[in-house]
C-alpha positions, -999 to +999 in steps of 0.1 A: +806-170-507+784-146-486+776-125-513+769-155-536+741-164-512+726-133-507+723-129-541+705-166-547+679-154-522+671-124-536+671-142-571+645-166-556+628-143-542+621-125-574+604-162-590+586-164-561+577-126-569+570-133-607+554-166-602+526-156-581+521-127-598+513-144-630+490-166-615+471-138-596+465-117-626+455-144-650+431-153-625+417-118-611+384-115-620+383-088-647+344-079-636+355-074-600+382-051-607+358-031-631+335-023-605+357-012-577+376+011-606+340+025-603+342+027-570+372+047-568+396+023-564+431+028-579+450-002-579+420-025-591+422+005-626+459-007-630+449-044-621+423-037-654+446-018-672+472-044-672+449-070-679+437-060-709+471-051-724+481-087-710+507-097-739+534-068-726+525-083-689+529-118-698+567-106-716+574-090-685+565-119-664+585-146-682+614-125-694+618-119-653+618-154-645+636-172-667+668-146-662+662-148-620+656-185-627+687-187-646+709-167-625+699-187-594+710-219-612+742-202-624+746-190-590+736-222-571+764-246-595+790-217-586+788-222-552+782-265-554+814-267-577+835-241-549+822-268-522+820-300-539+845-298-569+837-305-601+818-336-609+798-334-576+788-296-578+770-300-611+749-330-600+745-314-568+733-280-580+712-292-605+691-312-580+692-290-555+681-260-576+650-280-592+638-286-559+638-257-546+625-238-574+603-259-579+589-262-541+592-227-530+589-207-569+565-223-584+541-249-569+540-228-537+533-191-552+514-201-579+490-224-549+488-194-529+478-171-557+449-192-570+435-192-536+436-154-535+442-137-567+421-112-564+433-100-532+469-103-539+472-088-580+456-052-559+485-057-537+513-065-563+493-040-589+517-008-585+551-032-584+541-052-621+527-017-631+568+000-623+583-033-633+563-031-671+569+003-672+609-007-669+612-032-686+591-019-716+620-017-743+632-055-739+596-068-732+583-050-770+613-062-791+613-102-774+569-094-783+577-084-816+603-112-825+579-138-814+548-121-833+571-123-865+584-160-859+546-173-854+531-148-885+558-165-906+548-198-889+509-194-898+504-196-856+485-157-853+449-170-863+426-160-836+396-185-825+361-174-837+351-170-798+316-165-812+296-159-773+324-169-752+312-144-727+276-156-728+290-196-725+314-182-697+288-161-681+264-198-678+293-217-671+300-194-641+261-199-630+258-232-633+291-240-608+271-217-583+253-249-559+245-228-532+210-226-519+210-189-506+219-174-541+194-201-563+166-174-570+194-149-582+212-176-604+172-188-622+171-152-625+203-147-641+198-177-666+166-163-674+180-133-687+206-150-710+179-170-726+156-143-735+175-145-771+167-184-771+128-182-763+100-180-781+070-155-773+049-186-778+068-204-749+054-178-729+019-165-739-013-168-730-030-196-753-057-185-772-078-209-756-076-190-721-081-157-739-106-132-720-121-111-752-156-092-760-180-090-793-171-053-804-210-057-817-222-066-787-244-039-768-226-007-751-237-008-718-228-051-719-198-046-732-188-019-709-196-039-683-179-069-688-151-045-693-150-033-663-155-065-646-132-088-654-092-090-640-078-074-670-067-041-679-064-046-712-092-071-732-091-078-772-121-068-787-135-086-822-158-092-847-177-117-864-150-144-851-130-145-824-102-145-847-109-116-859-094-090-835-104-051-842-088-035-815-076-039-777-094-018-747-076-003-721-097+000-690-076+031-678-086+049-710-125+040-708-129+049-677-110+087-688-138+082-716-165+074-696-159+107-673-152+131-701-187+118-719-203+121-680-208+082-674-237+087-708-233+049-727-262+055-752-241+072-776-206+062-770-186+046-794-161+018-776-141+011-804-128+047-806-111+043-772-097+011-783-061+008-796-048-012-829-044-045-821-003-053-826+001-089-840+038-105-838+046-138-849+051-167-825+088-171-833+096-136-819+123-143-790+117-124-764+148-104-759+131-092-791+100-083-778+112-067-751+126-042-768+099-036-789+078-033-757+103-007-747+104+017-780+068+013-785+060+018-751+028-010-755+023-040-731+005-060-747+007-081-786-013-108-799+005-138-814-005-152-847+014-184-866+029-184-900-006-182-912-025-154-899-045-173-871-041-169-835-024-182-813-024-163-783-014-129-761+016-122-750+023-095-723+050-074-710+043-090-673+049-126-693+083-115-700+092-105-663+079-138-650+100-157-674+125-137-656+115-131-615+090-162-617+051-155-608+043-117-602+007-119-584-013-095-578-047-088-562-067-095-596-050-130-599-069-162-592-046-183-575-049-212-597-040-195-629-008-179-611+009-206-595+027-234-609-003-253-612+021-286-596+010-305-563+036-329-547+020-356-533+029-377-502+041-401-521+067-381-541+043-378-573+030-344-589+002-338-602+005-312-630-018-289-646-014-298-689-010-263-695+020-261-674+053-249-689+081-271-690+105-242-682+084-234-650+087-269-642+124-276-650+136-246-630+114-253-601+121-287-596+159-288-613+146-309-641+162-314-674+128-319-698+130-305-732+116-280-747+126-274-777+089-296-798+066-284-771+061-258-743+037-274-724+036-305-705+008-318-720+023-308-754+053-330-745+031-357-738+015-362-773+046-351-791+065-381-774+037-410-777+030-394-808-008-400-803-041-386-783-036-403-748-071-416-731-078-408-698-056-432-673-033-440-698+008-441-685+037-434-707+077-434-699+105-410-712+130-394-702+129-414-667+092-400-662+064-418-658+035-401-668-001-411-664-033-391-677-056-381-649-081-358-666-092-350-702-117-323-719-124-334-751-090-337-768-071-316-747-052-333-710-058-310-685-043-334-655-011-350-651+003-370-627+041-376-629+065-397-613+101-383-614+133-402-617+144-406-580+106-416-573+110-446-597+145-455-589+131-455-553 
């Protein structure tokens, strides 16, 4: 009877064992355990290792429990029938060996694992690692007589995952609400929608476009050059949208030394570089790279046909990234958000804002998929040219025109949701 006992325990033991374990490594975080292998650490490379070869875990795991679980309730009746007799021991074993395996092998490992899995599949990591190694020979043929029974059964198709880890990696960033980590999680969803943007999402419209006459005179044009913000200013011809070339300040200046500061004869347009044009439905994961293996910073945006649209720079694509990068050139009206919150819980919003700066400022939900501006937004939904103090609704916003030049809102003033249901 002694032994009998002794033997139960150890038996329950082993589901508690097996039962926590499977929880923990099913819910280890596979990223963590990568980067302290980097690290150095051992028992988070067999924690990976067994992770990815997960279906020889998972045989080991439930080939262990069902024979512990098994002999316990072998075991358990045994002793019940030797106490109770016949009738009494079965009923009594049964409940008694539900409960407790259910209590203290399942519902209690299994709660204590998902609390700490990381923590304790290191800890268990060179045991399952022994244990797999073991029971390797039963664990491949009960593998292989399953994969045979669901091949013949049609049950092997895999899921077209398609970018699970992407949808994860959002899903993951999106149940982070903490306020200390909300710059690192904007910047983190940035990044995954570089493949979603557009570069005219992002660019600088061509109606806020710094640019010289090529034809205009040397010693002018130089200095205009040299006097505005920019490093690098489109030069054209005839039109404005006709773009000859794009002048890097840094190079004229080289230019200007090596010809001894003389304008009379110098030629500008031989300093100046091709202009690159892209098309406005470039995303900018896209351009990025192109950025990269080009080694330029700076393209001019055309539509489907031919005509301008706008610039688009490499410091574009890290703001859609970081947020506002300003510098000492910057006026600080063109770098900030160009958004006042008033007393009052209205903002008033520059037309040429962008709805993504807006939405991940204020934790909005505005679309952007028909325009990239505010004011864009604004004629696309009333589906008209708005006069000056006129008020529209959507999308729980109120929005009324403050200011207009010619065709074009510059001013906004919006009421958000809350304000209105306030």
């Amino acid at each position: 009877m002694i032994g009998s006992v002794i033997v139960l325990c150890f038996c329950l033991f082993l589901s508690f064992f097996f039962s926590g374990t499977e929880t923990a490594f099913t819910a280890a975080s596979l990223p963590l355990m990568n980067e302290m292998e980097k690290k150095g650490n051992r028992r988070a490379k067999i924690v990976t290792s067994i992770k990815t070869r997960s279906d020889r875990f998972l045989g080991m795991i439930l080939f262990g429990n069902n024979v512990v679980n098994i002999a316990a309730t072998a075991i358990t009746t045994s002793i019940c029938i030797t106490l109770l007799g016949q009738r009494w021991g079965v009923f009594t074993s049964t409940f008694v060996v539900s409960f407790v395996i259910l209590i203290f092998c399942e519902i209690m490992p299994k709660t204590y694992a998902i609390r700490n899995p990381n923590t304790i599949a290191l800890f268990v990591a060179p045991i399952v690692q022994l244990l797999t190694f073991l029971m390797a020979p039963i664990v491949t043929f009960v593998n292989t007589v399953v994969k045979n029974i669901m091949a013949m059964l049609g049950l092997l198709k895999h899921e077209k995952l398609g970018e699970t880890a992407k949808t994860e990696l959002r899903g993951v960033l999106n149940m982070q609400t903490s306020e200390s980590i909300r710059s690192e999680k904007n910047m983190m969803k940035s990044v995954l929608d570089l493949s979603e943007v557009e570069v005219h999402e992002v660019m600088t419209y061509r109606s806020k476009i710094v640019s010289f006459d090529a034809n205009m005179d040397v010693k002018s044009l130089i200095s205009k050059v040299l006097n505005c913000p920019y490093t690098r200013v489109p030069l054209w011809k005839d039109t404005k949208n006709n773009i000859v070339g794009v002048l890097n300040t840094k190079l004229l200046l080289r230019a200007l030394q090596a010809n001894k500061g003389n304008v009379t004869d110098f030629d500008v347009m031989s300093v100046a570089t091709p202009p690159w044009f892209i098309p406005e439905t470039t995303t900018l994961l896209t351009q990025l790279q192109a950025y990269r293996r080009r080694r330029e910073h700076f393209a001019i945006v055309v539509d489907e046909y031919g005509e301008i649209q706008g610039i688009v720079t490499l410091e574009d694509i890290l703001e859609e990234i970081v947020g506002d990068i300003i510098d000492e050139t910057d006026h600080p009206a063109e770098s900030c958000l160009n958004a006042i919150v008033q007393a009052d819980g209205t903002i008033i919003v520059d037309g040429a804002a962008s709805i993504r700066d807006l939405n991940r400022h204020f934790g909005w939900d505005l679309p952007d998929d028909e325009a990239s501006t505010i004011a864009g937004l604004l004629l696309f939904e009333s589906e008209r040219i708005p006069k000056k103090g006129a008020s529209y609704s959507f999308y729980g916003f109120t929005f009324k025109v403050l200011d207009k030049k010619g065709n074009r809102i510059t001013t906004l003033l919006m009421t958000p949701p809350e304000k209105e249901n306030g």
